[in-house]
Every structure is written in structure tokens, then in C-alpha cells.
C-alpha positions in Angstrom: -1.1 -24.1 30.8 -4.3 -22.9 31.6 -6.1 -20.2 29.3 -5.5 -16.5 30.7 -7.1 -12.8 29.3 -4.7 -11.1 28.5 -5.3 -7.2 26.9 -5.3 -7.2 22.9 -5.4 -4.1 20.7 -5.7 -3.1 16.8 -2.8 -0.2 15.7 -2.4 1.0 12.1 0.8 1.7 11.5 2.1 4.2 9.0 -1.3 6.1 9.0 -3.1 8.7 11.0 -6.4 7.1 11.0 -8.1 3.7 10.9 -8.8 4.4 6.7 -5.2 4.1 6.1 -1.7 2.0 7.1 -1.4 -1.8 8.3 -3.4 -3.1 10.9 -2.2 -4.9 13.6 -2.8 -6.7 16.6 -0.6 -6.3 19.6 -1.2 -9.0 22.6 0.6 -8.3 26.1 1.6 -11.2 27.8 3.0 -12.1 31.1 4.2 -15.6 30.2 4.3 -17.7 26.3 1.6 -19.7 25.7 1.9 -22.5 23.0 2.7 -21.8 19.5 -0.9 -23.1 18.8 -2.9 -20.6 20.9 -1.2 -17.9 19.8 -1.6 -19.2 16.1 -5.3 -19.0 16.9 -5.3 -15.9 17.9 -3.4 -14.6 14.9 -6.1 -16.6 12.6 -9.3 -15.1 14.9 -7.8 -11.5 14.2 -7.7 -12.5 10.5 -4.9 -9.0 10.8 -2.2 -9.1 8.3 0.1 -10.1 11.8 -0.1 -10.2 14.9 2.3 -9.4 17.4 2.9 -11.1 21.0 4.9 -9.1 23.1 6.2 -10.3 26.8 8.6 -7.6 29.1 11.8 -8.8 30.0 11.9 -6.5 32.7 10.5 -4.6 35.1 10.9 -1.0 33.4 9.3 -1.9 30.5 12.2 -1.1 27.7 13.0 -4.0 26.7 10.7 -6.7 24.6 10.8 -10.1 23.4 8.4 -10.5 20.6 7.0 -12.9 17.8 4.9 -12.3 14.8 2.0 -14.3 13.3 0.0 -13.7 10.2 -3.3 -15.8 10.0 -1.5 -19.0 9.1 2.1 -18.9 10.1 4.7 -17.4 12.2 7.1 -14.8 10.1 10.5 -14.5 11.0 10.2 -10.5 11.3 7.3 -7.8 11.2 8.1 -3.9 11.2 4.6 -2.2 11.6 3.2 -4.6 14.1 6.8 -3.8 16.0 5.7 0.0 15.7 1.9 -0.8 16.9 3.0 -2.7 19.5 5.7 0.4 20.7 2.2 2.6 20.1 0.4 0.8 22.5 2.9 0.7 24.9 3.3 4.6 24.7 -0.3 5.9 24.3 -2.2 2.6 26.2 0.0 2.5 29.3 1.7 5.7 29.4 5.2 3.4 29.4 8.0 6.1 28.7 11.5 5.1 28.4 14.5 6.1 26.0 13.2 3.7 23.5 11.8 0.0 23.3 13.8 -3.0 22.6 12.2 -5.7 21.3 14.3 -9.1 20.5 12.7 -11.7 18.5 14.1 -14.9 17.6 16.8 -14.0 14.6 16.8 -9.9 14.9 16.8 -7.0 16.6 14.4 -3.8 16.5 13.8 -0.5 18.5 11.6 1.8 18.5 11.8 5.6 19.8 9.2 8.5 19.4 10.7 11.9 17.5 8.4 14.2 17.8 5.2 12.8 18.4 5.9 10.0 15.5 7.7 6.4 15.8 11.3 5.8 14.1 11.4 2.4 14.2 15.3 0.7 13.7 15.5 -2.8 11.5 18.3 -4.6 9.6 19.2 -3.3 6.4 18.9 -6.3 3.6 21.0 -5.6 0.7 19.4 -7.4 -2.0 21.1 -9.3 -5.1 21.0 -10.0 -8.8 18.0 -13.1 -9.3 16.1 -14.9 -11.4 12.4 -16.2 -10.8 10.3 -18.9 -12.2 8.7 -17.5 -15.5 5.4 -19.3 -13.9 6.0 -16.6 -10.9 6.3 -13.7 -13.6 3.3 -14.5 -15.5 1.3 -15.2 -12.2 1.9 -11.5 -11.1 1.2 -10.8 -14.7 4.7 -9.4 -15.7 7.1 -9.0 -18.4 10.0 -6.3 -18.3 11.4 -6.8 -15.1 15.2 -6.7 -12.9 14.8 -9.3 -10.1 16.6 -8.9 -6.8 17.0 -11.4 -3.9 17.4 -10.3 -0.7 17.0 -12.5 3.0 13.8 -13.0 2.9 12.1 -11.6 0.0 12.1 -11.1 -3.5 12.6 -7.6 -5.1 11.2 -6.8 -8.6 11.8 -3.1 -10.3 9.3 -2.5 -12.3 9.8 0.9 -15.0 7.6 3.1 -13.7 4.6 3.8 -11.1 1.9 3.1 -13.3 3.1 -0.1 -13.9 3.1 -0.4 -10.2 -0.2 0.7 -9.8 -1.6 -1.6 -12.7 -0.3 -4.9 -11.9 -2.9 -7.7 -10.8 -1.7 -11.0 -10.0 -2.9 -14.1 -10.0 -2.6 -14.8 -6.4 -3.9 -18.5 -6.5 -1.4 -19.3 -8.7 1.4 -17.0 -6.7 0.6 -18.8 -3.5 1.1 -21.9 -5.2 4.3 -21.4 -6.8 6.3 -18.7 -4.2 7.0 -20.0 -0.7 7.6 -16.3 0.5 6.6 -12.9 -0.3 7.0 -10.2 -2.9 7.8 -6.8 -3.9 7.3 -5.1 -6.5 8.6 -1.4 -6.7 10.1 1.4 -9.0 10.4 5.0 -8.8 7.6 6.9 -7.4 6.3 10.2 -9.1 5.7 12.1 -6.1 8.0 10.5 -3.8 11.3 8.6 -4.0 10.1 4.9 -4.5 6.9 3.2 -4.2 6.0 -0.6 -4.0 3.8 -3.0 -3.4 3.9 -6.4 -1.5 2.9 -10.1 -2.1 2.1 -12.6 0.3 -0.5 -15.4 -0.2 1.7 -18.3 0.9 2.4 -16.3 4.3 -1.5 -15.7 4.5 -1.6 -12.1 2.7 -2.4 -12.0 -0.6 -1.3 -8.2 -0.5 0.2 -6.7 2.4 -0.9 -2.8 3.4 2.3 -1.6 4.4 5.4 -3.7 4.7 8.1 -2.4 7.4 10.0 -6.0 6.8 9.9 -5.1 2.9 11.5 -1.8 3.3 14.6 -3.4 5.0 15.4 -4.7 1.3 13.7 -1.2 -0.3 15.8 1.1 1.4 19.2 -0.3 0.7 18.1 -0.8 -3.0 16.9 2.6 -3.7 19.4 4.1 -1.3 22.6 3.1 -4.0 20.1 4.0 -7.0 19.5 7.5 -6.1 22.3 8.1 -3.9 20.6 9.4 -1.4 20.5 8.3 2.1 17.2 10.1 3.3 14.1 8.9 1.2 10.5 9.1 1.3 8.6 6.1 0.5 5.1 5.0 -0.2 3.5 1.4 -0.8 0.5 2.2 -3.1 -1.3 -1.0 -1.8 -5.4 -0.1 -1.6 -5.0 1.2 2.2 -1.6 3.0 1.3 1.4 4.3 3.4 3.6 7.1 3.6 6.8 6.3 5.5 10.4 8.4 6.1 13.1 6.1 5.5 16.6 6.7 6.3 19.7 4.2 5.6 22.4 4.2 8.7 25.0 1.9 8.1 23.9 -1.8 8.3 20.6 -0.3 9.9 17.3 1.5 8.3 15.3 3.5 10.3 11.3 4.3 9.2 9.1 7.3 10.4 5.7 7.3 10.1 2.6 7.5 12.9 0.3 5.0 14.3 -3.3 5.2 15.2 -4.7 3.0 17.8 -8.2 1.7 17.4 -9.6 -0.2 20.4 -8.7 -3.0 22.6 -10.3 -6.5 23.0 -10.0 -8.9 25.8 -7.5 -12.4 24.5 -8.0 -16.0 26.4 -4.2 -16.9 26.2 
């Protein structure tokens, strides 16, 4: 197919300003180019991901999407599902009950409350692991309970600080994880906070992690038996996000500021 321009914006999501949350790019298209140019797109962003959006409709609710960080298609992105929601709400004034966007293995919606996004993913009930002890020592570890869920690892860590402190060795991570991440424990000042870990997906360390939170939420949910949390990922950016556990469902809060918009050959 021939190369098109199609519009292309930045949106950090989970933040109020372009300082804080995870920065995203959101492409519109009108048909789906090849894996490739969108791949190149994703890598000339050089964004933690990427999203490609496409309506399925004519009123605009409903969404098929795909994610991409710099190197590789992910199989699910929360906050670049939020930006893109935020650009279809404040760029082009789109307003219906919520937006729908289907990607290839889940479902996720979006709908504004009160001048912020609640944005609806899978819960992912995580289970007892183990790791490589070359994966422990590359994120510099000891003491830690290590969880499995669909996609990602889960590691609780004793206390914030600990969070805070850790500094892995991400050349060796990326070379001995095929996935990403988390590390997380109670947070001082909110319920939970956590960090993410990515370098074989292309992120060494991830701002703010909607995907992770699917695995987060449940977690923390049974721990403190509470089914309303708040939530921050102490990454250098940081987040603050609302996070609610519905059933098989999790639903995160938080606001998104949109930065500018670029012109994309597609």
C-alpha cells in the first residue's frame, strides 16, 4: 500500500502535565498498514508504546487497536489505551457513552468520570513462582515472594524503600527475561507502589504500567482486603492512579495530558 499522513499525537497518561505519567503515541488510521511501518513508527517515536487505533464504525465508540513499544508489538498496553481515549475526547470532541477498543487477545473501555479517564482491563490473578537466581541478582535482589501472572512477573519486595532503592542490571535483565517485571510492596503513603521492568520488550523501565496493574490490583486487592486502592509506581516520572477490583475486571482512574500532534507517513 502506498504511504498516507495520517494525524499522530503524544498523551501522558496518569499525569496532569507533560513532567509526569507515561508517554504515549496515539496514530489514527483509516486502514492497517504493514506490521513493518507501524514498527517504524513505534521505533521513530522512541515512546515507551505506541498505539494504532482504526474506528470500526461510523460513531466513533468502538476501536480496534495494537500496541508497539520501540522494538516489538505487546500483546496489551493500558495507558496508551487511555491516551488514545484522550485524544479522541479532547482532539476531536468524539463523545459517546464510552470507547471500546478490541485488540487482538483482550478487551478495554474507557469512559470519562468527572473530567478523568476510568479505563476497564482484565484482572490477572497472579501465582506462587520461582525465577532464575541470575534474574534475582540482575535486579540486584535477595528477600523476595515471586508471583506469576499472564504476562508478567510479580515480585514483593518488604517495604518502599526497598522499592525505591533497587537498581538493576538491565543488560543482563534483557538478556536473561523474555518479558517484563514488577517489583512492588506496600506503599507508605498510599496502598501499593511498584515499579516495572522491561528491556527485552524495549523499556528498560517503564513510567507507568496500566498492563502491570492488571496483576497489581488483584494481588494487593486479597492482601489488604480492600477492593478500592490507591496506587503509585515510583518510576523517575511517577504516577498516581485509583484502582478498583470489579469482579474478573480492574478499573484505573487517573488523568491524561495531551502534548502536541505530529503529522505520520503510514
Amino acid at each position: 500500500m502506498s504511504n498516507k499522513e495520517h494525524k499522530s499525537f503524544i498523551a501522558y497518561a496518569f499525569a496532569d502535565n507533560s513532567e509526569e505519567g507515561n508517554p504515549a503515541g496515539v496514530v489514527l488510521l483509516d486502514q492497517w498498514p504493514s506490521i513493518d511501518h507501524m514498527q517504524k513508527i513505534a521505533a521513530d517515536n522512541n515512546l515507551p508504546e505506541t498505539a494504532f487505533i482504526l474506528p470500526r464504525g461510523s460513531d466513533h465508540s468502538e476501536w480496534d487497536i495494537r500496541w508497539f513499544t520501540p522494538i516489538k508489538e505487546i500483546p496489551l498496553c493500558g495507558h496508551a489505551t487511555l491516551a488514545s481515549a484522550a485524544v479522541l475526547d479532547q482532539v476531536f470532541s468524539y463523545s459517546p457513552q464510552s470507547f471500546k477498543f478490541y485488540a487482538q487477545r483482550d478487551f478495554l473501555e474507557v469512559k470519562l468520570v468527572d473530567s478523568r479517564y476510568r479505563l476497564d482491563l482484565p484482572s490477572d490473578i497472579p501465582t506462587k513462582s520461582t525465577l532464575s537466581i541470575k534474574v534475582i541478582e540482575a535486579l540486584g535482589l535477595k528477600d523476595v515472594s515471586i508471583f506469576k501472572g499472564r504476562d508478567y512477573y510479580l515480585l514483593k519486595l518488604s517495604d518502599e524503600i526497598d522499592i525505591k532503592n533497587t537498581q538493576p542490571n538491565f543488560n543482563l535483565l534483557k538478556k536473561y527475561t523474555s518479558n517484563g517485571i514488577i517489583i512492588s510492596s506496600k506503599g507508605d503513603d498510599v496502598d501499593f507502589v511498584s515499579r516495572f521492568f522491561a528491556p527485552s520488550m524495549g523499556i528498560d523501565e517503564d513510567y507507568v504500567t496500566g498492563s502491570a496493574h492488571c496483576v497489581l490490583v488483584p494481588f494487593w486487592s486479597k492482601i489488604l482486603r480492600k477492593k478500592r486502592m490507591y496506587a503509585r509506581q515510583v518510576s523517575s516520572r511517577g504516577g498516581n492512579l485509583e484502582c478498583s477490583l470489579k469482579g474478573d475486571r480492574i478499573q484505573l482512574i487517573g488523568n491524561v495530558y495531551i502534548e502536541s500532534e505530529r503529522v505520520k507517513n503510514v
